[in-house]
N, C-alpha and C positions, 0 to 999 in steps of 0.2 A: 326569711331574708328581709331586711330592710325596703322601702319603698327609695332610701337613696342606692344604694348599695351598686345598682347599674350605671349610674351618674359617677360614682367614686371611682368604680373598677374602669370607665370609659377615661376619665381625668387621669390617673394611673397608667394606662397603656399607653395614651396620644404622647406623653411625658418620656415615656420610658428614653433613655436612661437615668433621667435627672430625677430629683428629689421634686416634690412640692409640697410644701407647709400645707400643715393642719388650716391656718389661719386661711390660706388660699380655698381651699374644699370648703369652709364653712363659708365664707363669703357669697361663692359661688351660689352654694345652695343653700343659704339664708338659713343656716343652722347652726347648732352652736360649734366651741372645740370637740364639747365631751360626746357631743351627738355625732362627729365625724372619729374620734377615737372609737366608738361603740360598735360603727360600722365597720373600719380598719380590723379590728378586734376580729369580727365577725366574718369578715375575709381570710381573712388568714386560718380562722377554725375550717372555714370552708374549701381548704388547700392552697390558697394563691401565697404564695413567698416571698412577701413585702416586707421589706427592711425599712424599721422607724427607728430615726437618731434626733436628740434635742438638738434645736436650733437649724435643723436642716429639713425635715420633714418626714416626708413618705416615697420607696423609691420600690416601684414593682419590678422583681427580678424574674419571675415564672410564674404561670396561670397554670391552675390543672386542665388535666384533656377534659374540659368541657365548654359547652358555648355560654357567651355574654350576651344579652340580649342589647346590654348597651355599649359591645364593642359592634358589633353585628348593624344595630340599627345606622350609623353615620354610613358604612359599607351602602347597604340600601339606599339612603337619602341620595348618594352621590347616582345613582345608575337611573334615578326616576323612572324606574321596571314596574315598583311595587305599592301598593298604597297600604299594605302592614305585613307586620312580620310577628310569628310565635315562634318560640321556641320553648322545648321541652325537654329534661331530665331523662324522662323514658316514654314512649308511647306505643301501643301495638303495631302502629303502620304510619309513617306520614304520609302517606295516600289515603289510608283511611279517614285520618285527620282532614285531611283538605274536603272531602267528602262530605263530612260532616258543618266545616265550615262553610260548604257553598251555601247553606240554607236560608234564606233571606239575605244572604248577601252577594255585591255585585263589586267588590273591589277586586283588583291581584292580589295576591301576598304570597307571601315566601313561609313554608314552614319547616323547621328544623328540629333536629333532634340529636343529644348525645347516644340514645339507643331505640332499636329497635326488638322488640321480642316478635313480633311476628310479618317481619318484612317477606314482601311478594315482588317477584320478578313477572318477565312472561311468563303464560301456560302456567299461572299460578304457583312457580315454584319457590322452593324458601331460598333465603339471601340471607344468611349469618350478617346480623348488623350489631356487632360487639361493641360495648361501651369506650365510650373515651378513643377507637380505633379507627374508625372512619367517617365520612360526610354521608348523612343520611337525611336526603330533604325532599321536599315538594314544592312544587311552581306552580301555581293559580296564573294562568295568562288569561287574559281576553281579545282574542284576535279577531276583528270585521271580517271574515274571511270565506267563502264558501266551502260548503263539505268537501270538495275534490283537492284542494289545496290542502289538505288536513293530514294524510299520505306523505308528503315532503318535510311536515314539518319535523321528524325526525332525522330525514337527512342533513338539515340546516342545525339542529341543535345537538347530533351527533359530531357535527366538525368542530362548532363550541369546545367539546368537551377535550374532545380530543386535542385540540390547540392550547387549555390550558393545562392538563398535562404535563405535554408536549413540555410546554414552558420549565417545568421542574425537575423532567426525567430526560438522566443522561442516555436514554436509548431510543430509539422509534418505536410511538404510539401509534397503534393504528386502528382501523375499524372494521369491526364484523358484521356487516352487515343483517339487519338495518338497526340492534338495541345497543350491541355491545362495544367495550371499548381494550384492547386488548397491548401488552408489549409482550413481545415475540410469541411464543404460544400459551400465556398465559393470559388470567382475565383481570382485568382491574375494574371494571366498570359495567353496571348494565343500567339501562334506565327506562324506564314501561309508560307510553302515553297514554291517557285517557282522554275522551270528548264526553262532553255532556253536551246537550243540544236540543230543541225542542224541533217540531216538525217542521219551520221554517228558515232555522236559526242554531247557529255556535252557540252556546250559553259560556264555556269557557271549556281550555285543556288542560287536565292535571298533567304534569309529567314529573315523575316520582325518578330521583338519582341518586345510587347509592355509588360510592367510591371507595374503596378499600385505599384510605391515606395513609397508616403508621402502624399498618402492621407490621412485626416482623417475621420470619420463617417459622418461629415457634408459637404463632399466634393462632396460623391457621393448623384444620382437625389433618390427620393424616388421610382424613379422603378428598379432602381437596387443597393439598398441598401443590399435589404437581400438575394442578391448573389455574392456582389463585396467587397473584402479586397483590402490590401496592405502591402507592406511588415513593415511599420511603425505601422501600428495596433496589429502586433506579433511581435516588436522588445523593445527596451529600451530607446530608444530616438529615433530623429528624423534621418533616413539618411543620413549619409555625400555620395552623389551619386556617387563623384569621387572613395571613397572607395569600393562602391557597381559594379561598371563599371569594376575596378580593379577585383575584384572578380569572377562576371561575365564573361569578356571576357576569364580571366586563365579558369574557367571550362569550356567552350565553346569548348577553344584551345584543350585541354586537351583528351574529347569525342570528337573533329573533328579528331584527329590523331587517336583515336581509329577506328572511321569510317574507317581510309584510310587503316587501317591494319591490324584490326582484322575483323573476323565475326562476327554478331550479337549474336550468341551460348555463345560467353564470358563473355557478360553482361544479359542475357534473364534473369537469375534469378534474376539479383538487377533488371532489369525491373522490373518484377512480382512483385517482393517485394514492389515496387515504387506505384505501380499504386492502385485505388482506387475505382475499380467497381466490385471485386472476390464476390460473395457470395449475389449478388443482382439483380431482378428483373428491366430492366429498359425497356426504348421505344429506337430501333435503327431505324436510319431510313439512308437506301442507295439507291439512284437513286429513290428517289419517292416510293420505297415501304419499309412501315412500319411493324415492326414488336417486341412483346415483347419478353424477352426473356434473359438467364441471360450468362455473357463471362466469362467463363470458362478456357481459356487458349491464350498464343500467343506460337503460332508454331517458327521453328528456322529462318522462313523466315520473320519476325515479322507482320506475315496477326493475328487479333483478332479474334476469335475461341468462336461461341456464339451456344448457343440449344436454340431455341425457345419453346414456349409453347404448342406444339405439337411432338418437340422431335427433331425437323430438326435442323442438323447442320450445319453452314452457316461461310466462310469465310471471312473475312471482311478487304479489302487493306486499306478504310477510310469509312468512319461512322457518323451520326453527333447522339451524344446520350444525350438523359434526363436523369439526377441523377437524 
């Protein structure tokens, strides 16, 4: 791919619906016509469905399901969250990725991906992350923050998600306490945090989100059909991701600052309200021992507050639980 090719496809989108002359793209980027026809050209090989007419220009009508690095990156500049961003065609894990990216470096950044072949949820299980079909990313934060505050941070970035959502789908989104993000009894959303840290010290927190956006019913396997949605199943059409991303990262931004400044005490009630297990019977199960038993509350320290079927009350930092 061209080294303009992100500059073009960016000039193209911001534009959409109008034309813009060959003459305009090359100006911009100090190149010639045939050098912006070469790229145009090479666009369109690469699926996006640009209509060029003499004397009018260039007019982008549809992008394939893939990410733009240079539709993506002004997205980033506006939220000032991140100090770079990757994105990638395929890669085994975007957590893995960040991982590897922490190595001598000490920035945020944001990484993306069209697919994943070997995405990991909690308790290490796999997460179908099909090509072109959902949001598959990782977050590099650096929060001044002491270990004890580290716990919460999923509470605050679970409301994030579920708010933007929310935003798209005609049904209630809510939350399964403390990864997942769920409409009605299906899943749409899990997301797995990590801390790196040394013996004094946060070093930074991965937190790896994957989202099933545009699938449809025949997207997913029949073993997990009748627990897996997307946000295009509860919406009106099909997802424009770039506006979804938009979406997303603002509420993210938004509950990370809360993180860094409030208590958890400020939001606990829209938790509660949020979440989607009060008044039911299920199976928790922590460190190997299982037990039923229904969750009753979250304390101000956001630990899950369950009586079991004996009467015993049981604190719970994480959990993995059956609806």
């Amino acid at each position: 791919m061209s080294k303009y090719s992100q500059d073009v496809i960016r000039m193209l989108y911001e534009n959409q619906p109008n034309y813009i002359s060959g003459q305009y793209i090359a100006d911009q980027l100090n190149i010639s016509r045939a050098g912006v026809k070469k790229v145009i050209d090479q666009l369109k090989h690469d699926g996006c469905d640009i209509k060029s007419m003499n004397h009018k220009g260039h007019q982008l009508n549809s992008l394939p399901d893939q990410w733009y690095s240079g539709i993506v990156q002004p997205i980033i500049n506006q939220l000032e969250l991140f100090d770079q961003l990757e994105v990638y065609r395929t890669v085994d894990s975007t957590q893995l990725k960040a991982k590897k990216a922490l190595v001598y470096n000490k920035d945020s950044f944001l990484i993306l991906s069209d697919e994943q072949t070997e995405g990991r949820g909690r308790f290490n299980r796999y997460w179908s992350s099909s090509k072109g079909k959902g949001l598959w990313m990782s977050l590099v934060l650096r929060p001044n923050v002491p270990f004890s505050l580290i716990p919460k941070f999923n509470l605050f970035i679970a409301l994030g998600i579920r708010d933007a959502i929310q935003h798209f789908s005609k049904d209630r989104v809510s939350i399964k306490w403390p990864n997942d993000i769920y409409i009605g009894h299906k899943k749409i959303c899990g997301f797995l945090t990590e801390m790196v840290a040394n013996y004094d010290a946060i070093e930074a927190i991965i937190c790896g989100i994957g989202i099933n956006m545009n699938h449809t019913e025949s997207d997913f396997s029949d073993e997990i059909r009748h627990r897996a949605t997307s946000v295009r199943l509860h919406a009106d059409s099909k997802m424009n991701r770039y506006d979804f991303l938009k979406v997303l990262l603002s509420e993210i931004h938004k509950r990370y600052k809360q993180f860094l400044n409030q208590p958890f005490e400020t939001i606990r009630e829209e938790y509660i309200e949020a979440t989607n297990m009060w008044h039911r019977q299920l199976r928790f199960t922590e460190n190997d021992h299982q037990f039923i038993g229904e969750a009753v509350d979250i304390d101000q320290d956001g630990f899950l507050l369950v009586k079991d079927d004996k009467g015993n009350l049981h604190q719970l930092m994480s959990a993995d639980i059956d609806l």
